[in-house]
ROZA-918173 format. One line per field, with one value per residue: x, y, z negated of N, C-alpha, C in turn. Coordinates in steps of 0.2 Angstrom, whole numbers. Layout:
% residues N
neast X;...
nnorth Y;...
nup Z;...
caeast X;...
canorth Y;...
caup Z;...
ceast X;...
cnorth Y;...
cup Z;...
END
This chain:
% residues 210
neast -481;-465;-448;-431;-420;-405;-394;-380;-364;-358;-342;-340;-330;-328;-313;-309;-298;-289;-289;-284;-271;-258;-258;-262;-250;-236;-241;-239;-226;-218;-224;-214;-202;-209;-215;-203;-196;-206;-215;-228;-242;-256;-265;-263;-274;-285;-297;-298;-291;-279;-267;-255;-246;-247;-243;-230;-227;-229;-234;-237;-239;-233;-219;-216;-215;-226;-232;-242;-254;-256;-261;-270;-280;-281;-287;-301;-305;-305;-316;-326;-326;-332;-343;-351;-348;-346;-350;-335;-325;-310;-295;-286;-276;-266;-264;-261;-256;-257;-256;-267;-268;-276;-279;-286;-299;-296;-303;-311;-312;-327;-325;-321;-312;-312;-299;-300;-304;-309;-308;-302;-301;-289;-292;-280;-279;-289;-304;-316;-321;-317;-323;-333;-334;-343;-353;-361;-377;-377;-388;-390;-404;-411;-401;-406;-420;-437;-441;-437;-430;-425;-432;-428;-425;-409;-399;-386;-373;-367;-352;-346;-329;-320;-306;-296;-304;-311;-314;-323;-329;-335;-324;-327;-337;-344;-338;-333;-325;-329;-325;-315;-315;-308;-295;-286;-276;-280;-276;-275;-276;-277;-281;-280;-287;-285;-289;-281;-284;-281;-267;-259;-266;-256;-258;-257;-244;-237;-227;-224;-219;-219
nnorth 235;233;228;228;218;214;219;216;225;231;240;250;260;270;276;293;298;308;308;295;295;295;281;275;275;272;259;254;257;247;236;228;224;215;204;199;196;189;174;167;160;146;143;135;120;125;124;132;142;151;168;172;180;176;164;166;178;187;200;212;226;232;227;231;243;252;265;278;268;261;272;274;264;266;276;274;261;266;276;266;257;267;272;259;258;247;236;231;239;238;243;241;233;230;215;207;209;205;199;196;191;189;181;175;166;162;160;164;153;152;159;164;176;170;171;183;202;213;211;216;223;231;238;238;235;233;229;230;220;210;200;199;205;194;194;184;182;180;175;158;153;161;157;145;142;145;158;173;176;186;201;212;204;197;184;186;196;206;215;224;226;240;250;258;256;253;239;234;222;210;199;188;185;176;176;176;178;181;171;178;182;188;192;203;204;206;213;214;220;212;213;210;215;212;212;223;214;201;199;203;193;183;177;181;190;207;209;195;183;177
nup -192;-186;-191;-186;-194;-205;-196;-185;-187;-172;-165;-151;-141;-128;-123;-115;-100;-102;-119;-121;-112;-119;-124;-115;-106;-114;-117;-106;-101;-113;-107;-98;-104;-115;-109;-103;-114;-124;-125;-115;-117;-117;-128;-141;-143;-137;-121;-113;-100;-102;-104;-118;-130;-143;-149;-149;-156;-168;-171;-162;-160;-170;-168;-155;-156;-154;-156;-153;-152;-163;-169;-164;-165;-180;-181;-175;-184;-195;-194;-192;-202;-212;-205;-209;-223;-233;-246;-253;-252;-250;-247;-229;-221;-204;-199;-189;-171;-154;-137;-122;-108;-95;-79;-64;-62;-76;-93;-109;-123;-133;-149;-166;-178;-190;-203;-204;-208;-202;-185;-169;-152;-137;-122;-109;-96;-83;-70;-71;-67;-69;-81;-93;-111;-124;-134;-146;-154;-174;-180;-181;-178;-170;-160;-158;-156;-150;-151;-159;-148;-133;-122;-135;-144;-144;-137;-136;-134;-118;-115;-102;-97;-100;-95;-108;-115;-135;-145;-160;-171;-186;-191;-191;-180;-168;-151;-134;-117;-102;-87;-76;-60;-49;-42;-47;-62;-78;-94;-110;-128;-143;-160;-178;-195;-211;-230;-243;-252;-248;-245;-258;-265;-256;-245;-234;-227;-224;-217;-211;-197;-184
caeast -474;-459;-440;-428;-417;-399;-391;-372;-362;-352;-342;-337;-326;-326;-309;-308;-293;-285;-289;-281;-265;-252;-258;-260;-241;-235;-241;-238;-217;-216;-224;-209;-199;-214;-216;-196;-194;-209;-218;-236;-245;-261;-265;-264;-281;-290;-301;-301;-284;-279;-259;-256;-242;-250;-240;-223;-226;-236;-236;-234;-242;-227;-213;-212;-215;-234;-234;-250;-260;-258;-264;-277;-283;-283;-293;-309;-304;-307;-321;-331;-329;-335;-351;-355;-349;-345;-346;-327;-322;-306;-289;-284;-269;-267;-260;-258;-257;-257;-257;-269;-267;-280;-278;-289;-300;-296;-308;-308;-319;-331;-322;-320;-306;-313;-296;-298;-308;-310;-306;-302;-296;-290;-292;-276;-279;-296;-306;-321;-327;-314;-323;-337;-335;-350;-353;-366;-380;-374;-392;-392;-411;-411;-398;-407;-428;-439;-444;-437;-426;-429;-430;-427;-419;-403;-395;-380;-374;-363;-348;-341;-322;-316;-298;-297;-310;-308;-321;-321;-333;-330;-320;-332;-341;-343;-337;-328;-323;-329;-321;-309;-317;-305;-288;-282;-275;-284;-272;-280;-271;-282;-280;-282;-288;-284;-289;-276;-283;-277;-260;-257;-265;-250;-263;-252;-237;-238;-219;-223;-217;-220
canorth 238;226;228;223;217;211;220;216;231;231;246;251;265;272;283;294;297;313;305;287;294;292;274;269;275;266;251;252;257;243;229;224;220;212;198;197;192;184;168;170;152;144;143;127;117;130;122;138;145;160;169;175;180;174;159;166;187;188;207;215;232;233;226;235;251;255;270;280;262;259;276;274;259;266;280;272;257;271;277;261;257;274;272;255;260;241;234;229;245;237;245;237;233;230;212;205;210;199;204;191;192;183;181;173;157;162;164;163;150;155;159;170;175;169;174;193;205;215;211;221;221;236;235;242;235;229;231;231;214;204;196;205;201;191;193;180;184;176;171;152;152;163;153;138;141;150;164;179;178;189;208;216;202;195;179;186;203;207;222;225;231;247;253;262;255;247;235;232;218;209;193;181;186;172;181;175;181;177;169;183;178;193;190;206;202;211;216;216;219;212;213;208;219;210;216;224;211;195;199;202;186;178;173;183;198;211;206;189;184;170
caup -191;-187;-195;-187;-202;-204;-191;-185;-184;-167;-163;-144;-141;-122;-123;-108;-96;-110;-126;-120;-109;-122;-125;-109;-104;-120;-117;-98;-102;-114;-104;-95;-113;-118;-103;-101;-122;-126;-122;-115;-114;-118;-136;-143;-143;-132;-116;-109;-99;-105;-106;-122;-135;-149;-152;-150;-157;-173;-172;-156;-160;-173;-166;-150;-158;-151;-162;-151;-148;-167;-172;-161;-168;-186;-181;-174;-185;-202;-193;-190;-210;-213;-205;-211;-231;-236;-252;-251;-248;-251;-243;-226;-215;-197;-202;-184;-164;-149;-129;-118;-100;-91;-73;-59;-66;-81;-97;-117;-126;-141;-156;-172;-181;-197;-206;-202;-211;-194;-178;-160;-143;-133;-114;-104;-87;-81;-63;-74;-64;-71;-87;-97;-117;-123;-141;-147;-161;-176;-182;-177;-178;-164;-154;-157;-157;-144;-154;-156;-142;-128;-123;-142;-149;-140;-140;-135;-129;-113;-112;-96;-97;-96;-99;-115;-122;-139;-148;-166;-176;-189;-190;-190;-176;-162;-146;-127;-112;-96;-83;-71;-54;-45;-41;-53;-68;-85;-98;-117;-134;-150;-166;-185;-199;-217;-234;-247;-258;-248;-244;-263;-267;-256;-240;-225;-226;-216;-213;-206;-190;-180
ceast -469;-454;-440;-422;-412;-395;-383;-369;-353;-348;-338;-337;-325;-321;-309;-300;-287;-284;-284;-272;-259;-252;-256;-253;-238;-235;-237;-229;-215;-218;-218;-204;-200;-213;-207;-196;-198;-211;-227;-238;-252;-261;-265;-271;-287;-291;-298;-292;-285;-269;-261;-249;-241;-245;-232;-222;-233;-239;-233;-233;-235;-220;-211;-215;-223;-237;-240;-253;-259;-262;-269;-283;-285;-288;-299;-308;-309;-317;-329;-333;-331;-341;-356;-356;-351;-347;-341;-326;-314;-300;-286;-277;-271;-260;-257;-260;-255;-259;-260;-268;-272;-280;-284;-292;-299;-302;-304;-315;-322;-327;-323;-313;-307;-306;-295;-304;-312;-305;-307;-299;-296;-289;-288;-276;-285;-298;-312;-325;-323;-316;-328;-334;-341;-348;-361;-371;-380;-380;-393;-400;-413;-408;-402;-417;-430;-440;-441;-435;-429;-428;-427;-423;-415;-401;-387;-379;-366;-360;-344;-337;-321;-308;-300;-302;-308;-315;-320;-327;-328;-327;-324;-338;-341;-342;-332;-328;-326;-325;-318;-310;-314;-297;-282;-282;-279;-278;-277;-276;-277;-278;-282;-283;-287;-287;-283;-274;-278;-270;-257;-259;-261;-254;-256;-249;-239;-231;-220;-220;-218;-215
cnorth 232;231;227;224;213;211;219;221;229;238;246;257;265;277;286;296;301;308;298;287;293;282;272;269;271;261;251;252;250;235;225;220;215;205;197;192;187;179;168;161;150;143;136;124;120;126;126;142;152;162;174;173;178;168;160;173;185;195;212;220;236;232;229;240;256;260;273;275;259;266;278;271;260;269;279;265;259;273;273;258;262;274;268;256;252;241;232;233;247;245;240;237;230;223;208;205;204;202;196;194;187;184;177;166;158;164;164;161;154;153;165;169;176;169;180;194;210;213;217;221;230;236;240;241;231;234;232;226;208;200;201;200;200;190;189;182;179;172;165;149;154;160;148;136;147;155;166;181;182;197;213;211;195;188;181;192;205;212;220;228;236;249;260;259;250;246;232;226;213;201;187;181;182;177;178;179;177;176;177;178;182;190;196;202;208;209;218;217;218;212;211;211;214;214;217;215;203;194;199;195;178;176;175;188;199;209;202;189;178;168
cup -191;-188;-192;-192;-200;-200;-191;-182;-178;-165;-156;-143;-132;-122;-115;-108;-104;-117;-124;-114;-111;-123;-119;-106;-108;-119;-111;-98;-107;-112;-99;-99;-112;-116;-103;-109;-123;-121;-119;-113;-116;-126;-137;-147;-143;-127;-110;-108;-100;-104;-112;-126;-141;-154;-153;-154;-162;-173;-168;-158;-163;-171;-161;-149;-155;-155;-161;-151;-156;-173;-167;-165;-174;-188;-181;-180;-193;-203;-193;-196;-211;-214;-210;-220;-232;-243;-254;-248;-250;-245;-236;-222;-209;-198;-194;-177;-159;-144;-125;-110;-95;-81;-71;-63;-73;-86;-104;-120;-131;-146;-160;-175;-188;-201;-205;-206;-205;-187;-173;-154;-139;-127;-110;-99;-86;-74;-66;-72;-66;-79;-91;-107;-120;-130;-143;-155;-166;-182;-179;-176;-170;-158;-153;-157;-151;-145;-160;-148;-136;-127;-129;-144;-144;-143;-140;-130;-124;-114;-106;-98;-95;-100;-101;-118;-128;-143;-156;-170;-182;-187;-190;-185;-169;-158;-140;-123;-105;-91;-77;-64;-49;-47;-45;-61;-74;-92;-105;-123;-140;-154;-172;-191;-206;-225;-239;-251;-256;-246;-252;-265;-262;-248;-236;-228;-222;-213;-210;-201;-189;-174
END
C-alpha cells in the first residue's frame, strides 16, 4: 500500500457569474481611481516585468473601500482554515493587498511571501490564456532526483485563470505566473494573511501604509 504523505494544502475557489457580481463591479468602478492615484511598476529586483501597486499601496483592499472583494476573501479564507484545523489556530488579519496587471510579454518569477501566514490572489480580468499559475512542489528532493516525479507525484502544478477565481496556499509556498502571450491584459488582486500574534509582537500594523 503507498501513502502519500505530507501533503500541501492548496485551496482554489471557482466563483460563478451570481456569487462574484458584486465584486467584480466593485473592483471594476474603482479601477479607474486606482491607476489615476497610484504608481504601478516593476517591483524592485524582479527579472520578470510585471505592473504592480505594491510599491506605492500597501493596502489596496482597505483603502479603496473593497467591502464585497474583502468579505469575499474572509469567507473562503475562514473556510480553507476550517478544513485544514491548524495547530496555530491563531486569529488572523488581512495585513496587506496589491493589484498586479500583467500585460503582453509579461510574467511573474518564482517567489513566496515568506512574511505571510496565507497568501492569495483574485482574478478580475483574465482570457484564461493569458498566464496559467504554477505552483511548484515544495519537497526539493522531488524537484531535484528522478523518482517520484511523474503522473501522481508533481513537480509542479499548473491553474489556468478564470475570473472569480480565488487561490489561497500558504505563504511560503513557491509559485509564478506565466508569461501573457495575448495582447489582453489580466487583472489580479493578492493578498497577505498575518497572524494576530505578529502584529502584536510589533512585526507589521494593520495601519501601515506604504
Amino acid at each position: 500500500m503507498i501513502e502519500n504523505l505530507f501533503p500541501t494544502p492548496v485551496y482554489c475557489h471557482k466563483g460563478n457569474i451570481d456569487e462574484t457580481f458584486l465584486v467584480q463591479n466593485e473592483i471594476k468602478q474603482a479601477l479607474p481611481d486606482i491607476f489615476n492615484t497610484d504608481t504601478f511598476a516593476k517591483p524592485a529586483g524582479w527579472e520578470d516585468e510585471v505592473k504592480t501597486n505594491i510599491g506605492h499601496r500597501w493596502h489596496t483592499i482597505r483603502d479603496y473601500g473593497l467591502k464585497n472583494l474583502d468579505m469575499y476573501i474572509r469567507k473562503h479564507t475562514q473556510l480553507y482554515i476550517d478544513q485544514i484545523n491548524p495547530f496555530m489556530n491563531n486569529d488572523v488579519f488581512l495585513s496587506h493587498s496589491w493589484i498586479n496587471v500583467t500585460g503582453k510579454g509579461m510574467s511573474q518569477e518564482w517567489h513566496a511571501h515568506t512574511d505571510s501566514f496565507i497568501s492569495g490572489v483574485y482574478y478580475h480580468k483574465t482570457n484564461g490564456k493569458d498566464g496559467d499559475l504554477m505552483i511548484r512542489n515544495p519537497v526539493q528532493f522531488t524537484q531535484k532526483g528522478f523518482f517520484p516525479a511523474g503522473k501522481t507525484v508533481f513537480e509542479k502544478v499548473m491553474y489556468p485563470p478564470v475570473e472569480g477565481m480565488l487561490m489561497l496556499f500558504p505563504g511560503w509556498l513557491d509559485h509564478r505566473v506565466g508569461v501573457n502571450t495575448t495582447d489582453d491584459d489580466r487583472i489580479t488582486i493578492a493578498f497577505n494573511w498575518l497572524t494576530v500574534n505578529k502584529e502584536k509582537e510589533g512585526l507589521i500594523s494593520d495601519e501601515s501604509t506604504n
